[in-house]
DSSP file (Angstrom, degrees, kcal/mol; ACC not computed):
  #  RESIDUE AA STRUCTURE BP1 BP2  ACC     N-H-->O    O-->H-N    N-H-->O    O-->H-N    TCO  KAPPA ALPHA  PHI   PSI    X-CA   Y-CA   Z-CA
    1    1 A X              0   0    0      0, 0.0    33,-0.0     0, 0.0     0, 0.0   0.000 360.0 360.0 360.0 -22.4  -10.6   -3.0    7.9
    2    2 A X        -     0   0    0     32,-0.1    32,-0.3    28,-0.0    31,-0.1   0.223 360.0 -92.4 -81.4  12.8   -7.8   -5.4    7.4
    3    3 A X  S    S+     0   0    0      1,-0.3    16,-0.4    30,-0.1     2,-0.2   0.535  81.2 135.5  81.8   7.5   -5.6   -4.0   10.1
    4    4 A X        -     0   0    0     26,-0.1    -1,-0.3    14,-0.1     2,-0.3  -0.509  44.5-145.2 -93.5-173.8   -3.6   -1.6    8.1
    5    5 A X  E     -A   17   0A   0     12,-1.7    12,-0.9    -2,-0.2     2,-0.4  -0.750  21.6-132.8-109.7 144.9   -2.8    2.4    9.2
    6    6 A X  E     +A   16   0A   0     -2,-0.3    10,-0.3    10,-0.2     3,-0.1  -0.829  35.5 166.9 -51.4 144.1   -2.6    4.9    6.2
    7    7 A X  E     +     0   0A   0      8,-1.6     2,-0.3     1,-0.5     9,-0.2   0.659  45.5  19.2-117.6 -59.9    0.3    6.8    6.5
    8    8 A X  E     -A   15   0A   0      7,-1.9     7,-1.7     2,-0.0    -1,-0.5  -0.924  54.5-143.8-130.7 144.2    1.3    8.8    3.8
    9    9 A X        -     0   0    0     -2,-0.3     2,-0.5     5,-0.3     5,-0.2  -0.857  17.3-173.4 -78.4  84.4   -0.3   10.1    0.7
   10   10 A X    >   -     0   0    0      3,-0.3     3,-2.5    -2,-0.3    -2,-0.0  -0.751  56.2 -75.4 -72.1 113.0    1.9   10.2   -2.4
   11   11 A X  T 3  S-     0   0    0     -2,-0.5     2,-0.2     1,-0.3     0, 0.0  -0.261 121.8 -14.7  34.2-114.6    0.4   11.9   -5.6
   12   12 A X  T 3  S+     0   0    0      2,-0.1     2,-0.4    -3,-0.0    -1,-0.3  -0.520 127.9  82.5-107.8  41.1   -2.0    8.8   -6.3
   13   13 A X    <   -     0   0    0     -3,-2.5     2,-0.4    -2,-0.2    -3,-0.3  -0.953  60.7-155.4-136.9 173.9   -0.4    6.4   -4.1
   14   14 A X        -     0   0    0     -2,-0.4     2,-0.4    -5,-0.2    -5,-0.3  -0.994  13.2-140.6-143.1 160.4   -0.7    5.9   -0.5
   15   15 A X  E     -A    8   0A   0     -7,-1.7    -7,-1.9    -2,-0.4    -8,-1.6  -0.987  24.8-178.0-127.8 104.7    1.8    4.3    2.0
   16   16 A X  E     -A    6   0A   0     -2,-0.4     2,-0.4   -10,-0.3   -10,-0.2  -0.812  15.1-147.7-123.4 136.9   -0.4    2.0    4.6
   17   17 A X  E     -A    5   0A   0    -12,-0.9   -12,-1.7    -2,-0.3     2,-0.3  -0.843  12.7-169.1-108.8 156.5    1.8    0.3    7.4
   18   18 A X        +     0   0    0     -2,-0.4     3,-0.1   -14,-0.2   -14,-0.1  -0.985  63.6  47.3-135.0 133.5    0.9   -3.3    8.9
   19   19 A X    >   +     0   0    0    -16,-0.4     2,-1.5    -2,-0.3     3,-0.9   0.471  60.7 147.4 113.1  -5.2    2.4   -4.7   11.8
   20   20 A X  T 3  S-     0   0    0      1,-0.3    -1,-0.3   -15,-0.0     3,-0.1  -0.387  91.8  -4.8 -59.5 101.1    2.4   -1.9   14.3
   21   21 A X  T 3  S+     0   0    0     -2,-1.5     2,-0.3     1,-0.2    -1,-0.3   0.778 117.9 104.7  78.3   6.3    2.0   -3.6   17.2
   22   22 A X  S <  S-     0   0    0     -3,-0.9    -1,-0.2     1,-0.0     2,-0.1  -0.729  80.0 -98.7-117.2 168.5    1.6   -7.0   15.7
   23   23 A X     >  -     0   0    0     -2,-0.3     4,-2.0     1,-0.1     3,-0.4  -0.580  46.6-124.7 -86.1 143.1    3.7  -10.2   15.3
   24   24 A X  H  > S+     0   0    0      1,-0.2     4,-1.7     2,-0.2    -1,-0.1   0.534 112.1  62.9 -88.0  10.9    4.8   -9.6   11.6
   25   25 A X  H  > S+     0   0    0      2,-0.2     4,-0.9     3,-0.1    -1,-0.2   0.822 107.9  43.5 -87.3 -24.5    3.4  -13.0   10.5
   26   26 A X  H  > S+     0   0    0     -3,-0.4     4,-1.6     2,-0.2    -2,-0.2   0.968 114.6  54.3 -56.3 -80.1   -0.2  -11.4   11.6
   27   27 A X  H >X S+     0   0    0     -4,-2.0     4,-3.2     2,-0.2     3,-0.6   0.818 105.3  52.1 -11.5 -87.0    1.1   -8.1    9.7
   28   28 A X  H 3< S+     0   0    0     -4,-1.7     3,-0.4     1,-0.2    -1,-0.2   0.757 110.5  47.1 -23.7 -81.0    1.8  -10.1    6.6
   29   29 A X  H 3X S+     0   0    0     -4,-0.9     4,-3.6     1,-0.3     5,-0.3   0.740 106.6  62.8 -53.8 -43.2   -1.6  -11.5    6.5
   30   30 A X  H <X S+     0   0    0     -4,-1.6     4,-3.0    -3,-0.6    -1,-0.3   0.964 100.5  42.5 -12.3 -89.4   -2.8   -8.5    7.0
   31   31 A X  H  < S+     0   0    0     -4,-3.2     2,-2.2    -3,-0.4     3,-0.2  -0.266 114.9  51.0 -70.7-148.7   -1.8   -6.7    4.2
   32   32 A X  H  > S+     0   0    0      1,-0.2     4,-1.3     4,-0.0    -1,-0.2  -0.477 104.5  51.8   4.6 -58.6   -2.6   -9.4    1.9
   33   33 A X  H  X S+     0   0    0     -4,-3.6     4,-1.8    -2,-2.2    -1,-0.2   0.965 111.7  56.4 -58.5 -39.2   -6.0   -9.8    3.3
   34   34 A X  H  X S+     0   0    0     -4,-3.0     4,-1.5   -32,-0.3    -1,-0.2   0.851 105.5  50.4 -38.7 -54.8   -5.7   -5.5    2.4
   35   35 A X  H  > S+     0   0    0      2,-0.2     4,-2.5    -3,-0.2     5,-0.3   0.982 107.8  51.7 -72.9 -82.0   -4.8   -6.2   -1.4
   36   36 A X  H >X S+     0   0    0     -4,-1.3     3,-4.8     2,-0.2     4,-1.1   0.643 111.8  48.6 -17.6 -86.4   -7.9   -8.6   -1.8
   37   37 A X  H >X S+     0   0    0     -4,-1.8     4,-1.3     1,-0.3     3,-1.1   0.723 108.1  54.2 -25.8 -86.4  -10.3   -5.8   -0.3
   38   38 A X  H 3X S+     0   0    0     -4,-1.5     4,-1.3     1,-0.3    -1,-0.3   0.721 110.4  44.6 -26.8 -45.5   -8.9   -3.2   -2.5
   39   39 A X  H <X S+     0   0    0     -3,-4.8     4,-2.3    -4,-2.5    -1,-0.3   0.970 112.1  48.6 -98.9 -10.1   -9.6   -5.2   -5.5
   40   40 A X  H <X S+     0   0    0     -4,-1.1     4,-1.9    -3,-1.1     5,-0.3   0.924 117.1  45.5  -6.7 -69.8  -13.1   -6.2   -4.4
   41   41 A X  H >X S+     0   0    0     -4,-1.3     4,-2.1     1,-0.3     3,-2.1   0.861 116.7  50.0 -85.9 -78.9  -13.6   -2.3   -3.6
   42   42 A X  H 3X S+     0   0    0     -4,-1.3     4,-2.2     1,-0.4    -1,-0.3   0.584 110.3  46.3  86.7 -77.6  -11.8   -1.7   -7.2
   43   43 A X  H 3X S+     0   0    0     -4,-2.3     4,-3.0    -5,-0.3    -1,-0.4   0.777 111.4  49.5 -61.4 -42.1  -13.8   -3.9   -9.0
   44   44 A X  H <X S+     0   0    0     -3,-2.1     4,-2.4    -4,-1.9     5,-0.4   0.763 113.4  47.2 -58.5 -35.1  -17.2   -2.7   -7.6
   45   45 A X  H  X S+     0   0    0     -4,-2.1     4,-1.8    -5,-0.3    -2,-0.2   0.899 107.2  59.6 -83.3 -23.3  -16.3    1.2   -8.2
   46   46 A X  H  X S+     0   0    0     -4,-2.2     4,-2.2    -5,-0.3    -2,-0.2   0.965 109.1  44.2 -71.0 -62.2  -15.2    0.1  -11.8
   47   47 A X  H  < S+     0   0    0     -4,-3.0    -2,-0.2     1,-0.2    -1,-0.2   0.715 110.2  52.2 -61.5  -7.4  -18.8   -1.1  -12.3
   48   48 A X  H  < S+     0   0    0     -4,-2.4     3,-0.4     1,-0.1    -1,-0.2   0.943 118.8  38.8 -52.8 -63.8  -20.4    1.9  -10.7
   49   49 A X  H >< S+     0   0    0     -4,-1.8     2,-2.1    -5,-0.4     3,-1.0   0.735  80.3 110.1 -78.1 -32.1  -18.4    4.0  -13.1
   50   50 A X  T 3< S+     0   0    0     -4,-2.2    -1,-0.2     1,-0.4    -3,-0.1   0.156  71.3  56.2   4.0 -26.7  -18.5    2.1  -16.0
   51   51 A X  T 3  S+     0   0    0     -2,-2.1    -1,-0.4    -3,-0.4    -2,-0.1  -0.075 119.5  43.5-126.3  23.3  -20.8    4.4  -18.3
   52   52 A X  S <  S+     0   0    0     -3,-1.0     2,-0.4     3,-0.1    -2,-0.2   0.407  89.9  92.5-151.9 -13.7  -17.8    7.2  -17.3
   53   53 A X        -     0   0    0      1,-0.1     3,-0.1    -7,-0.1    -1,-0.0  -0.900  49.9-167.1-100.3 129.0  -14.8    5.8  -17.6
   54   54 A X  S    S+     0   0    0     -2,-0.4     2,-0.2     1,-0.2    -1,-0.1   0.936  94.2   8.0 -47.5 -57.2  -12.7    5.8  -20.6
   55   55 A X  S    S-     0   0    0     -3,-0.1     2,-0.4     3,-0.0    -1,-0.2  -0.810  88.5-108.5-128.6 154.3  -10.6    3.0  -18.8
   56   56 A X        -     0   0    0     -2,-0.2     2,-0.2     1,-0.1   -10,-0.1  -0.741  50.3 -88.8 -91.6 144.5  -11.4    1.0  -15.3
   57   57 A X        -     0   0    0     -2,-0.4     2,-0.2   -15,-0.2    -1,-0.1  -0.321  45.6-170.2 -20.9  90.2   -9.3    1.9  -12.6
   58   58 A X        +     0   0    0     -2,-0.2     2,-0.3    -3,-0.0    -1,-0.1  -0.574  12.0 173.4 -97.9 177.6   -6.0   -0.2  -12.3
   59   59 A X        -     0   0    0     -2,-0.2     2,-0.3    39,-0.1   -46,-0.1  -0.879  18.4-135.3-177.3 152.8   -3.8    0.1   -9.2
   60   60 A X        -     0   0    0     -2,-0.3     2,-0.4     2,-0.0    45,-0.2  -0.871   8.0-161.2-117.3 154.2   -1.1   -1.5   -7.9
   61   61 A X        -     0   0    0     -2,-0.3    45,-2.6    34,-0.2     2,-0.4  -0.986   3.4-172.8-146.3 126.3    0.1   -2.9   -4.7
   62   62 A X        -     0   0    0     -2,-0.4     2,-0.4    32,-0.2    45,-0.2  -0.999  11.7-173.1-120.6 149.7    4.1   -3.8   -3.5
   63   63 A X        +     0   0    0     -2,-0.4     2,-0.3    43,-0.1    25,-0.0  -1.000  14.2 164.7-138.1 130.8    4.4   -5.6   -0.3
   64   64 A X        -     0   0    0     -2,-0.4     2,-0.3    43,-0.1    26,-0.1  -0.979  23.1-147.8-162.0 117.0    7.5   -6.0    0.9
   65   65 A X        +     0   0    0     -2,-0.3     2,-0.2    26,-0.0   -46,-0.0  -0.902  44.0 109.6-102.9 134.3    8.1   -7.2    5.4
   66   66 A X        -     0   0    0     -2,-0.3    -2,-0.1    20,-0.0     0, 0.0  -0.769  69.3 -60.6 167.5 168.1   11.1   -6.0    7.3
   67   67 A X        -     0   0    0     -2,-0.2    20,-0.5     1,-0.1     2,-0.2   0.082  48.8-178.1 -76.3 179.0   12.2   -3.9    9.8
   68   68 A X        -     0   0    0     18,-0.1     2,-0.4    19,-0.1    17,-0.2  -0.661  27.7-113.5-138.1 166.5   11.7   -0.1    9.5
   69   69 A X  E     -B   84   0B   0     15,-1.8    15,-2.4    -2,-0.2     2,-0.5  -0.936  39.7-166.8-110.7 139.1   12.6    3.3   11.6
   70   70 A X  E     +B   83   0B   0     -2,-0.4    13,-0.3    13,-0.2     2,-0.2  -0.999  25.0  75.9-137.2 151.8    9.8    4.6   12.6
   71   71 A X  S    S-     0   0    0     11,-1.7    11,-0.4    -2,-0.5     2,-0.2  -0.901  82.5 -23.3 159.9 176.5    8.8    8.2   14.2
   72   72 A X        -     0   0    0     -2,-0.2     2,-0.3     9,-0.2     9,-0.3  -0.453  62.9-161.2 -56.1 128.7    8.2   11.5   13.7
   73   73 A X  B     +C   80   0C   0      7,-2.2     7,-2.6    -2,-0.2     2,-0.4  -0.904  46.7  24.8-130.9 116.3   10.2   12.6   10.1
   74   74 A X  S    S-     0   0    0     -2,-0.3     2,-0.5     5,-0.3     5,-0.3  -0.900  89.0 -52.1 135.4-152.8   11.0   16.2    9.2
   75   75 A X  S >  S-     0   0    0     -2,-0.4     3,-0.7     3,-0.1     2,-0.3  -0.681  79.0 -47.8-140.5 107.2   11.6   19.2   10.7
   76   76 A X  G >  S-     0   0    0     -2,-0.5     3,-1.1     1,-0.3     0, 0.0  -0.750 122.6  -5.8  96.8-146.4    9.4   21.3   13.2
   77   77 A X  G 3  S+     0   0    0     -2,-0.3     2,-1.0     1,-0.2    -1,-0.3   0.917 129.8  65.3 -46.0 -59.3    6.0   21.4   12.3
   78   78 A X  G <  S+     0   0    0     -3,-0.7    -1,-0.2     2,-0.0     2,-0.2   0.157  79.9 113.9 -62.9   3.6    6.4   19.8    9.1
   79   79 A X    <   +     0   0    0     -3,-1.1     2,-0.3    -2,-1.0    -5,-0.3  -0.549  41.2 175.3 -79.3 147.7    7.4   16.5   11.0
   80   80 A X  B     -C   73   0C   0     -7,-2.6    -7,-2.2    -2,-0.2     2,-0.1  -0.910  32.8-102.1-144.2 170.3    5.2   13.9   10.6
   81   81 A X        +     0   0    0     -2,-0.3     2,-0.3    -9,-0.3    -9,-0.2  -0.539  63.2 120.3 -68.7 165.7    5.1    9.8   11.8
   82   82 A X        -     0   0    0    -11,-0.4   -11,-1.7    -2,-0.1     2,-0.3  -0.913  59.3-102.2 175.6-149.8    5.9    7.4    9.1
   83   83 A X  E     -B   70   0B   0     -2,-0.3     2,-0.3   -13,-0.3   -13,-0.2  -0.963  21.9-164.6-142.1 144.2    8.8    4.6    8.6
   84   84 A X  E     +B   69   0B   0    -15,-2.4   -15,-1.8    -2,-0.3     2,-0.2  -0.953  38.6 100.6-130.9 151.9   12.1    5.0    6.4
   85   85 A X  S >  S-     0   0    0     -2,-0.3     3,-1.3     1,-0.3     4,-0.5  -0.722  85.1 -65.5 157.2 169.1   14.3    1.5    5.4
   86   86 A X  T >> S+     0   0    0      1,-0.3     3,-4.4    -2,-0.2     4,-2.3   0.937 122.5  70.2 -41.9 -71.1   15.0   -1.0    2.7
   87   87 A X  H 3> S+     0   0    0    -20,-0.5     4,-0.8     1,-0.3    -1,-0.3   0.522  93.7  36.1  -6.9 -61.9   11.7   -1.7    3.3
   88   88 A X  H <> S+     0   0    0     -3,-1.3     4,-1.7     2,-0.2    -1,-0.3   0.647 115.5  55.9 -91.9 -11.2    9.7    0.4    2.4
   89   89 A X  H <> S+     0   0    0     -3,-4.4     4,-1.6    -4,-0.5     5,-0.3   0.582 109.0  49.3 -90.1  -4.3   11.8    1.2   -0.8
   90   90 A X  H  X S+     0   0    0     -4,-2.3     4,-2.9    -5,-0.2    -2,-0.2   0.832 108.8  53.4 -70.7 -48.8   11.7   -2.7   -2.0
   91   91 A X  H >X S+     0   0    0     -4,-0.8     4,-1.6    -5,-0.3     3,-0.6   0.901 112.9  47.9 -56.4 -53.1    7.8   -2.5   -1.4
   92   92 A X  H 3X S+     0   0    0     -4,-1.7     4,-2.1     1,-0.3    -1,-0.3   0.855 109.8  50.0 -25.5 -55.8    8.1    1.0   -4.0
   93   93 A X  H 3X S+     0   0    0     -4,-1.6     4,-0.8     2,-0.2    -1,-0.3   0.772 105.3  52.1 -87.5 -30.2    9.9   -0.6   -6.3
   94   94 A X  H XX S+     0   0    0     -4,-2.9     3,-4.2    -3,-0.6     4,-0.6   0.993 110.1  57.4 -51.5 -75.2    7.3   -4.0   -6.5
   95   95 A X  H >< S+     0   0    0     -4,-1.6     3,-1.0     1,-0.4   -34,-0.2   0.688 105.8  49.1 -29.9 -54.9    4.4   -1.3   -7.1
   96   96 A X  H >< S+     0   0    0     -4,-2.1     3,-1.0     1,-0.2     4,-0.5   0.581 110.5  46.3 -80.1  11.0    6.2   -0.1   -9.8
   97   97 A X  H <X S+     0   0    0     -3,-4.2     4,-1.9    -4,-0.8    -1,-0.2   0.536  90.9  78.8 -38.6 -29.1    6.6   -3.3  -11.1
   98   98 A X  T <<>S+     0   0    0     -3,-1.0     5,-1.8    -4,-0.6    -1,-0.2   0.678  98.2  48.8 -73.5 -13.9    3.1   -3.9  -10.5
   99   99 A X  T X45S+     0   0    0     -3,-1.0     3,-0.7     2,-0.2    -1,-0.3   0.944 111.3  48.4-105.6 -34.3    2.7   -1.8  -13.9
  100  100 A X  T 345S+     0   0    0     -4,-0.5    -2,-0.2     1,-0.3    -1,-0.2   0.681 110.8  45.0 -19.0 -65.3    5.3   -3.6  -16.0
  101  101 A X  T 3<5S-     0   0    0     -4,-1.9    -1,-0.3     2,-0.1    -2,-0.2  -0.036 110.8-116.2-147.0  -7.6    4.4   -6.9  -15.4
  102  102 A X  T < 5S+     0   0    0     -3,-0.7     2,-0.3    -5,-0.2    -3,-0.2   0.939  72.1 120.6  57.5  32.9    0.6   -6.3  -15.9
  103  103 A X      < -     0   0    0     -5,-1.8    -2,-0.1    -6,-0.2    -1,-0.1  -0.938  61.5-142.2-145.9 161.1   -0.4   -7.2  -12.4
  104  104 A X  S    S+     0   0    0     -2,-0.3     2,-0.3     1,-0.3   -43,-0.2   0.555  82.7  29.0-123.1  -2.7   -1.9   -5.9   -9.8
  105  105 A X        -     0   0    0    -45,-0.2     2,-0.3    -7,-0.1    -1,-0.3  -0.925  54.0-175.9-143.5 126.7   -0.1   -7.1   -6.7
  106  106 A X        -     0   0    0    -45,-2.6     2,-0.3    -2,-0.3   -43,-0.1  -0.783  12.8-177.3-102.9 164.8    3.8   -8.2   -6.3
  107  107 A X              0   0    0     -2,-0.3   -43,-0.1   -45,-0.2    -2,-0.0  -0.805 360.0 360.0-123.4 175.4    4.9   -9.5   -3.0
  108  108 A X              0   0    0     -2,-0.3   -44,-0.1   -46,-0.0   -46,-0.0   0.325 360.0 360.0-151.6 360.0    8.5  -10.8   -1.6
């Protein structure tokens, strides 16, 4: 609802792009306004679950703006859209951070 794509699904992580077609200073806001939602949504499903969870539901977020490639990735069938670049690995490497650091969003 905040204007991001999902993209990718890693194990328990997901790779959502912002900025497809936007000015990246609209992008940026974007995802941010994306990390709020999420822990709203987060925070509600922890109290749903509450009487079922061992532990509430942490998550992490890296956000990290800057140019990409983007297109179809792979080979054949198995090709898929997404973006590759410094980018998207700085924004990896904030997530894990995210776990380090006790927090639940880095930015750059």
């Amino acid at each position: 609802s905040a204007g991001g794509e999902p993209n990718q699904v890693l194990g328990d992580g997901l790779l959502a792009l912002f900025g497809m077609g936007e000015e990246p200073d609209i992008a940026c806001r974007q995802a941010i306004a994306a990390s709020a939602e999420i822990a709203e949504r987060v925070e509600s499903l922890n109290g749903a679950l509450a009487h079922g969870l061992v532990e509430p539901i942490r998550f992490g977020i890296g956000i990290h703006a800057g140019v990409t490639v983007a297109g179809d990735i792979g080979y054949e069938r198995h090709a898929q859209f997404t973006v590759i670049g410094d980018p998207v690995n700085v924004a990896a490497r904030l997530e894990a951070m995210t776990q380090s650091l006790d927090c639940e969003v880095m930015m750059s």
